[in-house]
N, C-alpha and C positions, 0 to 999 in steps of 0.2 A: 323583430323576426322577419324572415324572408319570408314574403306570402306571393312573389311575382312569379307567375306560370313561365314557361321558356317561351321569349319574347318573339319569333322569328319574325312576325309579324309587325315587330314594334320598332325596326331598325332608322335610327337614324338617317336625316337626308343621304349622306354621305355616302351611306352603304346601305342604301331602298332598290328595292330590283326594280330594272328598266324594263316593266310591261310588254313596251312596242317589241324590244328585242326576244323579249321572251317569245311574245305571238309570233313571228317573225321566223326564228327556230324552229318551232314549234311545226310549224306547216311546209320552210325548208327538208327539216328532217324526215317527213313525214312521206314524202314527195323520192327524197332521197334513199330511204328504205329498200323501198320498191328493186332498189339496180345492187342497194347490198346484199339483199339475200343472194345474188348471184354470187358474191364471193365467198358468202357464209356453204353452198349447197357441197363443195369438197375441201375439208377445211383440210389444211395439213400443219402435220404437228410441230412447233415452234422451234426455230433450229437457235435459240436463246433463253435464258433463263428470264421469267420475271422476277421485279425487284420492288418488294411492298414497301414501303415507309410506315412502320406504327408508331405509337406513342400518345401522350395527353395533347391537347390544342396550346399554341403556345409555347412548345418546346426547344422551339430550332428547325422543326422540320420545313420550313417554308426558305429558310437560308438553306439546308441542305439541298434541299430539292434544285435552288437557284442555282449551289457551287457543283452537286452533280452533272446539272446541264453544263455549265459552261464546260465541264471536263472533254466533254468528247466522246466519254464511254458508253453514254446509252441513249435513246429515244426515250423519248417522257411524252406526255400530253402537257401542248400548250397551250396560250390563250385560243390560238388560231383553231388546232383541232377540237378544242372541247365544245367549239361550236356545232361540230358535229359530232356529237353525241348519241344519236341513233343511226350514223352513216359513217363510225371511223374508219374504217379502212380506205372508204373514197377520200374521206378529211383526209387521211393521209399522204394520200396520192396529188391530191391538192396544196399540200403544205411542201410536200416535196417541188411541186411546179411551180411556186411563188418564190420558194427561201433557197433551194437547193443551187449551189454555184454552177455543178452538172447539167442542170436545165435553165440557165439565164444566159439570154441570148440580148447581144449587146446594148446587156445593162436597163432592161427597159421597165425592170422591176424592181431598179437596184435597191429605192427603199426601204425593202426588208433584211434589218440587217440579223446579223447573224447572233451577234454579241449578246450575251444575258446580262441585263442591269439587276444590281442587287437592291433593289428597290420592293418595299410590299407593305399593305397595311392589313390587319388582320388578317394572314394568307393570301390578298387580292393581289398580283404583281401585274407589272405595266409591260408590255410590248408584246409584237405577234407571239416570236417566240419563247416568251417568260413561261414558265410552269404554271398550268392550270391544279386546282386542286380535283376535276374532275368528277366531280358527287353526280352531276347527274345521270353519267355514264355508267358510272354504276349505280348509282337508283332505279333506272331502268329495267333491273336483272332481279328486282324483290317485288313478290307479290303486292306488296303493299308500300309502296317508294316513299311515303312521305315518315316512315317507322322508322327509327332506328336501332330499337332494340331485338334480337332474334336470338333463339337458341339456335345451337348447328341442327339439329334434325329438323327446324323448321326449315331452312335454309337448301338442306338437301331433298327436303321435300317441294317445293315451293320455290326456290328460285330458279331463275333459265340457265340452267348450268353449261347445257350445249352452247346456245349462244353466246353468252360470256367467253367461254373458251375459245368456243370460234376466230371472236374478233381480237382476243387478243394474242390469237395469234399470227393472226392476218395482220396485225398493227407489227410484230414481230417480224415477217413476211418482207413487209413493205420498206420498215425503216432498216433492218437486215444489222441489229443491235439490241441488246437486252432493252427491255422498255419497264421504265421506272415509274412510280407513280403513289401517292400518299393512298393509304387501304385505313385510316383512323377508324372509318364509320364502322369497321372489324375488329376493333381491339381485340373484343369480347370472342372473338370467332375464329383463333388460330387454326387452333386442329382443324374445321373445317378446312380453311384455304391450305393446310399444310398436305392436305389428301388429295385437294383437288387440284397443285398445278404439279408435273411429273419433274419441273425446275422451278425452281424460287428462292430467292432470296430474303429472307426476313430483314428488314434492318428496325432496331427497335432506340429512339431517337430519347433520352434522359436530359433532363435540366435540374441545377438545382433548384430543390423542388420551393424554396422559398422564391428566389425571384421567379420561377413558373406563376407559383403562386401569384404575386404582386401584376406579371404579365399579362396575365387571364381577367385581373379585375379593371385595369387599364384598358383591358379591349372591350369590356362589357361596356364601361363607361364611355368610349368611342362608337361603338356600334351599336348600341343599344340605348345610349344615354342615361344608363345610370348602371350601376356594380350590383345594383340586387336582381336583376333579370339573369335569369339563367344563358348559360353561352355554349354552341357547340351542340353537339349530338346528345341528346339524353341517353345514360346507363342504368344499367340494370339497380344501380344505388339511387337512384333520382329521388324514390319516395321518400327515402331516410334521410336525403341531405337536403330536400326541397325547403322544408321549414328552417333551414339552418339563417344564424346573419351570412353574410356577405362571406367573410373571410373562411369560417369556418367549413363552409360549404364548398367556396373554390380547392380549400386544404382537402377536402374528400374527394371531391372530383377529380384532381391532378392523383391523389395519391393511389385510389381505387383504379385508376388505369391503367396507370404503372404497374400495380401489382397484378391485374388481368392479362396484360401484357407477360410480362415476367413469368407470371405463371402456365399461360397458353404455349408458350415457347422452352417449356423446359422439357417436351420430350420431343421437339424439333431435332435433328440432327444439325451436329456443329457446323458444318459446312455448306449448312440452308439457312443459318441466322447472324449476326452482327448487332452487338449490342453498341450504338455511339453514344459516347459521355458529352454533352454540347460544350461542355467548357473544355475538354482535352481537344475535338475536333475543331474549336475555334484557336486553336493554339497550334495546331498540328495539323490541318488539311492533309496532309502529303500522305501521314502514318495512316488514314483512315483509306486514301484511294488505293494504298498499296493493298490492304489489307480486302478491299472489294477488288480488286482483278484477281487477286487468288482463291478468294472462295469463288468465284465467278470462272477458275480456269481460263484468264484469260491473257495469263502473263508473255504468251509466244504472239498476240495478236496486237497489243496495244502501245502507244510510246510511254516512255517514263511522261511521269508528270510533271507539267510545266505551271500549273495555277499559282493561285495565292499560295502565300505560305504560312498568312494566319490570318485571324478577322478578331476585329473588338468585342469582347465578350460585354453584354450590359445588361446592368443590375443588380452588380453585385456588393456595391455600395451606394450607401445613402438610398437604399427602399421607403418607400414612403408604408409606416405601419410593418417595418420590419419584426419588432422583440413580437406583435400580435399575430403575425404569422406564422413568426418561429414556434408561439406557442401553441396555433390550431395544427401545424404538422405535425409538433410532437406529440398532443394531444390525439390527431387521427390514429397515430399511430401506435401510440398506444392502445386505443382502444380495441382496433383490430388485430393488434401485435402485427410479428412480423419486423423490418426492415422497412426504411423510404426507400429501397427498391424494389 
């Protein structure tokens, strides 16, 4: 039986927080506040849509996030700004003065290049401007930052709503393009964010939920050094799946989100949400960016698409513990009824 608490603490060399950089931030940001509340005191309101990323860990979203960026269509948070985390708008303004072709002046910065490498391990991706996953940015905006579980009235009660909004849409402001960004740590919490931005984009990110499955226990074992440590955000199911073995447990986890997912978004309006299948979108990039500039309204502004035009879907043969998994999702699902979506 699974008796390991969720390990955040227990992480592998590989992926152990760098202390110094942390302190480092930490007194940076603190320093930097100070000149963002200036930007925060007349915020104006967003002349772009934001665009949440949901879904389980391990789904695709850290390749979407990568094939977004390189698209063109929107500002994200990257490695570079999420260093500043309690000063984005300045990060931004900084990001723009290091990377921006508009502001390089012959070439003395030319290092920073533009290009997204589709490279990442457990959601960590390498370069300035690779996609950050952001958590701390928004940690900062909950009463209690190190929690991940919240009902929405706690949330409207207790989090910095003004603030949040502020900056993101000063980050909106600034990059003068929809700004995208993973919202996981909110599965649970649609309706809220669906009330509280006046644009948004849902996009809600599906794997088949077997090799999810398999995904998720591969990265426990990488990041944590072993498949029985809990991985990711704790959900409101933690107590009931915490004693589970390995398998059965990652099968509640992927599958419980999905369906808090799916379900938070079913009285979204159509034109605020986007469901991606990961295996169609690996197959079909194109159909998926068509499909975000028109809910986005953005067909009169943007070029046809020139990306990839498909990316290798893995895992979908020879899973290691494949027939044991097939059996804890059909087994989850069972239990709860319902659909694996």
């Amino acid at each position: 039986m699974n008796t390991e608490p969720n390990s955040i603490t227990a992480r592998t060399a590989l992926f152990s927080r760098n202390v110094a950089l942390e302190t480092l931030l930490k007194d940076l940001n603190a320093t930097l506040w100070q000149s963002e509340q200036a930007y925060l005191a007349e915020p104006v309101p967003p002349s772009h849509p934001i665009i949440l990323v949901m879904g389980p860990m391990r789904s695709g979203t850290t390749l979407f996030m990568q094939w977004l960026a390189n698209t063109g269509l929107v500002a994200y948070p990257t490695n570079l700004l999420s260093r500043f985390y309690q000063a984005p708008i300045i990060g931004a303004k900084i990001q723009l003065l290091l990377t921006d072709p508009r502001y390089n002046f012959r070439n003395e910065l030319g290092e920073f290049l533009q290009q997204i490498a589709y490279h990442s391990e457990n959601g960590k991706t390498q370069g300035v401007l690779a996609p950050n996953e952001f958590w701390y940015f928004w940690r900062r905006f909950l009463p209690e930052p190190s929690r991940d579980v919240w009902l929405d009235d706690e949330l409207r009660q207790g989090m910095d709503i003004r603030t949040l909004l502020a900056e993101l849409a000063g980050l909106i402001t600034v990059f003068q393009k929809p700004f995208a960004t993973k919202a996981m740590l909110f599965n649970y919490n649609i309706p809220f964010l669906d009330a509280l931005f006046d644009q948004v984009l849902f996009i809600h990110i599906q794997r088949d939920p077997v090799a999810n499955v398999a995904s998720v226990l591969d990265a426990r074992k990488r990041q944590l050094g072993s498949e029985t440590a809990w991985y990711s955000f704790k959900i409101p199911e933690y107590e009931e799946l915490r004693t589970l073995d390995p398998i059965p447990q990652v099968a509640g986890q992927v599958l419980a989100i999905n369906r808090a997912v799916t379900s938070g978004l079913e009285d979204v309006a159509e034109h605020r949400k986007l469901n991606v299948d990961y295996e169609a979108f690996c197959a079909d990039p194109k159909s998926f960016y068509d499909q975000i500039v028109l809910k986005l309204g953005m067909q009169a502004a943007v070029s046809p698409y020139s990306g990839r035009t498909s990316y290798t879907v893995s895992r979908l043969d020879d899973l290691p513990n494949r027939s044991a998994i097939q059996r804890a999702v059909k087994e989850y699902v069972g239990e709860v009824g319902g659909t694996l979506s």
